[in-house]
N, C-alpha and C positions, 0 to 999 in steps of 0.2 A: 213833289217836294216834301210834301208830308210824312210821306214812307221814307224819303230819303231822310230824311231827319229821325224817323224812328228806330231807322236800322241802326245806330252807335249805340242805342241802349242795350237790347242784349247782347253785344258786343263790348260796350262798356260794363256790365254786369259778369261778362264770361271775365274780362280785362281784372277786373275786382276778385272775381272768384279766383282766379288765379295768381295774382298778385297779393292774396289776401294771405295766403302761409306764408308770402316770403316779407309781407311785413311783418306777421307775428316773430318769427323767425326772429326782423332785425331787433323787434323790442322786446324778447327775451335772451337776446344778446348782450342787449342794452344792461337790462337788469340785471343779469350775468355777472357782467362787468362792474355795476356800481355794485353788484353784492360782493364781488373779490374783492374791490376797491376798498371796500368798508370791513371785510375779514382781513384783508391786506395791512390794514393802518395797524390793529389792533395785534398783526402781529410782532409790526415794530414796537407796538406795548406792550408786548407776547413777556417783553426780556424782564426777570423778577423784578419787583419792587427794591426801593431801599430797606425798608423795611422785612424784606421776605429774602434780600441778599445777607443781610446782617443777623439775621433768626436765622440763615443754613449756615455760616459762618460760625456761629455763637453752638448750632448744634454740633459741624461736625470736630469742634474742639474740644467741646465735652465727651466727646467718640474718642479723640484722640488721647487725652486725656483717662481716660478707662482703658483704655488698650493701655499705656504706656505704666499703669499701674498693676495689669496681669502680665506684661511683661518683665518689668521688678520682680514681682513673684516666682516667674517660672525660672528667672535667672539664678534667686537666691535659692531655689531648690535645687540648681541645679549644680552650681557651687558649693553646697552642701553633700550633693550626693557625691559628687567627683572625692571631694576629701574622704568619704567612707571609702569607695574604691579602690584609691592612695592607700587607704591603713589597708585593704583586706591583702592587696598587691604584695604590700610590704609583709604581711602575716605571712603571702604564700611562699615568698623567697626566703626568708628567716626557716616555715617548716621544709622545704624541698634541702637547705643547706644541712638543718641536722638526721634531714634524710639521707643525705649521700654522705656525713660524717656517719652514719649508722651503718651504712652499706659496708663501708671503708672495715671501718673493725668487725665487720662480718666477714667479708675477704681476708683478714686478718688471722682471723681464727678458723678459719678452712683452711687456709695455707696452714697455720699451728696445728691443727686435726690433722692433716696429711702427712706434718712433719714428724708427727707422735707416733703417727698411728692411731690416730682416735678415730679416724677414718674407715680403717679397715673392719673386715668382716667379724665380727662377735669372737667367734672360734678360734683365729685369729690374734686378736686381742689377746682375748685368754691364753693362748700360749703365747704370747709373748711378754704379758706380764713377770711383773717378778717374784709377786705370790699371788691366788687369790684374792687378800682383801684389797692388793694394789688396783686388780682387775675391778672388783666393786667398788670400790672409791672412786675411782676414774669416770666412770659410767653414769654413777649416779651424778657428778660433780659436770659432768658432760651434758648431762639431759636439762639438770640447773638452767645451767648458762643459755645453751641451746631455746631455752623455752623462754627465758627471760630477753631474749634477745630477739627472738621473732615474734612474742609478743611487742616491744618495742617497736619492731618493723611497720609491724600491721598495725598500730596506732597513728604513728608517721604516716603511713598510707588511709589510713580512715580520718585523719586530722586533715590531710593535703587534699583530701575528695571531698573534703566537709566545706572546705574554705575554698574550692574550686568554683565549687557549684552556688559559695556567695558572690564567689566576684564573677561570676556567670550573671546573677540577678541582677545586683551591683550594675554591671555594665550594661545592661538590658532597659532597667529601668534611669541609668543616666540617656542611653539612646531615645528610650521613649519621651524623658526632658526634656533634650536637645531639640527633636520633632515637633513639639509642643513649642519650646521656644522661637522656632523658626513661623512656628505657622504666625505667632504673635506677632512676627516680624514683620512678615507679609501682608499681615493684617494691618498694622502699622503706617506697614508702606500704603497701601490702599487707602488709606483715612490720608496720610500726608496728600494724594494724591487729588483728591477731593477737596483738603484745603487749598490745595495749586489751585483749582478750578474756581473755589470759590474767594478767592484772593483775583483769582483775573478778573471775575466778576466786579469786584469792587474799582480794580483797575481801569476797568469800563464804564464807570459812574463820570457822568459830567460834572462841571464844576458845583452846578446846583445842586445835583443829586449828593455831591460830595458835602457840600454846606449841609445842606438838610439832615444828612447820617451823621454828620457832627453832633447838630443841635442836640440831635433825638441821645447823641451818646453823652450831650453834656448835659440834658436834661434828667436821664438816668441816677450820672454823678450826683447834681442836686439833690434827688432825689433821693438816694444813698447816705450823704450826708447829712441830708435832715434825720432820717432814720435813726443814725448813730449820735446825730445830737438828744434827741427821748430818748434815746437807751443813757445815753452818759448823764442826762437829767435825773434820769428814775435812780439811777445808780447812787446818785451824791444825794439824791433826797434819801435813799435806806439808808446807806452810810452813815447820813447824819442822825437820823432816828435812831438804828440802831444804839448810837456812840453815844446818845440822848439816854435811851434807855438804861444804857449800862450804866450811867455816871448816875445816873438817881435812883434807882434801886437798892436796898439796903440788901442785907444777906436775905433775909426771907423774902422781898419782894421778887430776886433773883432770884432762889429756888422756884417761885413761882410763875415767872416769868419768862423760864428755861423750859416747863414744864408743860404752860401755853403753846409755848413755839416747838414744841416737839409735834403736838397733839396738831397744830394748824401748818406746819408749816407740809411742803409737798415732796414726795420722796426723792425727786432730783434735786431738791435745794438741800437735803438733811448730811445728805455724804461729803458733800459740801464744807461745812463745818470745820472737820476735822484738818484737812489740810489747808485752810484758810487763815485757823490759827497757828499755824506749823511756822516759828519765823523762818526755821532753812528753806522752806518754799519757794518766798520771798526771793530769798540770797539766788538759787538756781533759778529760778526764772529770769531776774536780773543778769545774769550770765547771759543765758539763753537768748533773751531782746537785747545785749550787746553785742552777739554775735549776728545776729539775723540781720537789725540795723547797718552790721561793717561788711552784707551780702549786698543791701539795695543797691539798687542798679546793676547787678550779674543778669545775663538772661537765662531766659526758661530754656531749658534745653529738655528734651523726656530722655530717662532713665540718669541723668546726673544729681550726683553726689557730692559735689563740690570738687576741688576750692572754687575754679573760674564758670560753672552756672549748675544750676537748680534745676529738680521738678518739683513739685509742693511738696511730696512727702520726703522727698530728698532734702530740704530746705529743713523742716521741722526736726528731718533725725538729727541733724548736723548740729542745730542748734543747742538743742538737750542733749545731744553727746560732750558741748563744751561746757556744759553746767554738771556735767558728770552720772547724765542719765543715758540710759541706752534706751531705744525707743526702736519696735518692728518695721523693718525699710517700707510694708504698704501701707497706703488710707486707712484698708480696711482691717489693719493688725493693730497699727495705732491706736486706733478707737477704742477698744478693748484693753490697750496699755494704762490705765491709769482709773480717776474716777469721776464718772461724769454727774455734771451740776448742769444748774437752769443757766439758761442765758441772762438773765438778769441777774447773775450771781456769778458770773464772768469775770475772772481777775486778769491782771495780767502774767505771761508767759501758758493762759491754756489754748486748748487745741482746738479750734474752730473747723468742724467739717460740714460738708455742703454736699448736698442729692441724694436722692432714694439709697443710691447705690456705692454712696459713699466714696467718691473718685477725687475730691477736690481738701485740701486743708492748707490754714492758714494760722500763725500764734496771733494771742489777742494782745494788743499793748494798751485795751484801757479806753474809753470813751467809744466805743462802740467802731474802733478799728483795729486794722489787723497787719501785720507784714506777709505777704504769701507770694509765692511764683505763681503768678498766675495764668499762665498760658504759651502756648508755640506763639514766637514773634514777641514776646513783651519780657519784661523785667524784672527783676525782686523789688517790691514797694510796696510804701503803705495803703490802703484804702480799706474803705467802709465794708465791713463784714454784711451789706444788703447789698454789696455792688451786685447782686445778679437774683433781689427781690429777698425778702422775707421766709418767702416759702422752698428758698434754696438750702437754708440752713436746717441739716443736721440733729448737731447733737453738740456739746461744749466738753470738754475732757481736759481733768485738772492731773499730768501725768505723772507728776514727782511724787 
């Protein structure tokens, strides 16, 4: 009974031995499983943040954005080049007409030489002359004309091969425009594309994730407008110092106090100056924010010029074209249009631009806001020149 009881142990033991992979087996199944389980959950968290949908959003409009102001660019060259082309066209047809009015009284006077005899053989001539010096007068009067007249040819023809071979260039490098313009196009298209994607994204937000991108975008706003309130502070407090200064200085504490502020003040604030006291500045810039103002609410559209929507730089030419200033259609032509001052020295109707790269502008109307097209999908409206931080802004350009 003994043995009969002992014999299940290595039986039991082989039973274990063999049984023993296929439990490991099940509990690394097991673990398998809760490991997918637990990679699994966090795929459904896998989907961006609110936060990391609204920063790809935010970036690929600035993308878009950039592109739609190299595309401005490639267009106005290319608009420009077509009109050279137009003249050189026009050049060729005008020299080709008093080429074949050239031909014409060539054929003219070959029939006349045939019909004379100016044609015929020397010897010829000569006897049929009616003396001598008729024969050399003829000749000589013949070679004149002859040479005056094929020199004319061959001008005609070296003028028509001169202006051929511009509007050869001409049309080469409007094609090479064109190319350029389209690749921007495509490029365009591709960024719009990207916004689809990133616009569905947003689409996918649940109601809380939707609350919460609110908050985050109305905390922003706050935060913008505190910004432009210290600027509109600091402003009214120089203003008034300023306005302080000037009324209590006599003539020489003036010279002297004109003299100070040359020596302290900083070179973007000094250029400043000059058209700050300019009162027509004044007059067109008031134009310029009556026009912009009677734009809010048109949407952003890229590459538009008005009347029914805007892109920023579109918005800015529009505006200083009705105050009687003509302004470069891109960002980064603008910038360079005029003369730039500090931001704390900011009036209104200048040109607020924003990023390394210069792709964004907006007019300033004064307390530390601005009217500007601000993006694909939004509107022409007022807000705070930090709506997109501090360290967005640029450069300030006073353009009149």
């Amino acid at each position: 009974m003994a043995s009969q009881h002992r014999k299940p142990r290595p039986a039991g033991t082989r039973v274990a031995g063999i049984r023993t992979p296929a439990l490991a087996t099940a509990a690394l199944t097991s673990v398998a499983l809760l490991s997918q389980t637990a990679t699994a959950a966090p795929s459904t968290d896998d989907k961006p943040s609110v936060e990391e949908v609204e920063k790809k959003v935010d970036d690929l409009y600035r993308q878009a954005e950039s592109a739609t102001e190299k595309y401005n660019a490639a267009k106005e060259k290319a608009t420009k080049q077509r009109k050279q082309v137009d003249t050189l066209l026009d050049d060729v047809a005008q020299r080709a007409q008093k080429l074949n009015e050239a031909r014409e009284e060539l054929g003219s006077y070959a029939a006349a030489q045939y019909r004379t005899g100016a044609s015929a053989p020397d010897t010829a001539t000569f006897l049929l002359a009616d003396s001598p010096q008729d024969y050399f007068d003829q000749t000589q009067l013949m070679g004149r004309v002859t040479e005056r007249q094929k020199g004319a040819v061959d001008d005609y023809f070296a003028d028509q091969a001169e202006t051929m071979k511009k509007r050869q260039e001409a049309s080469q490098s409007l094609r090479t425009l064109t190319d350029s313009q389209n690749d921007l196009k495509t490029a365009k298209a591709t960024v719009q594309k990207k916004l689809g994607s990133a616009r569905a994204l947003l689409s996918q937000l649940t109601a809380e994730e939707k609350a919460r991108l609110a908050a985050i975008e109305e905390q922003k706003r706050q935060e913008a407008a505190r910004k432009a309130a210290e600027l509109a502070e600091q402003q009214r407090v120089a203003a008034k110092a300023a306005a302080a200064q000037q009324g209590s200085g006599d003539s020489a504490g003036a010279t002297g106090s004109t003299s100070t502020d040359t020596s302290s003040s900083s070179p973007s604030t000094a250029p400043s100056a000059s058209p700050a006291t300019d009162p027509s500045y004044g007059t067109k810039a008031e134009k310029a924010l009556a026009f912009a103002r009677a734009q809010i609410g048109k949407p952003y559209v890229w590459g538009a010029t008005g009347p029914d929507s805007y892109d920023c730089s579109g918005l800015t030419q529009a505006a200083w074209k009705a105050a009687g200033v003509s302004l470069p259609r891109v960002t980064y032509d603008q910038v360079n249009a005029g003369t730039t001052v500090s931001l704390s020295a900011a009036q209104p109707g200048d040109l607020v631009f924003f990023y390394a790269d210069i792709t964004h502008v907006g007019i300033y109307i004064g307390n530390g806001m601005m009217i500007h097209a601000p993006k694909p999908g939004a509107y022409v409206r007022e807000e705070s020149i930090y709506y997109d931080e501090e360290s967005s802004i640029h450069s300030v350009v006073r353009p009149a």
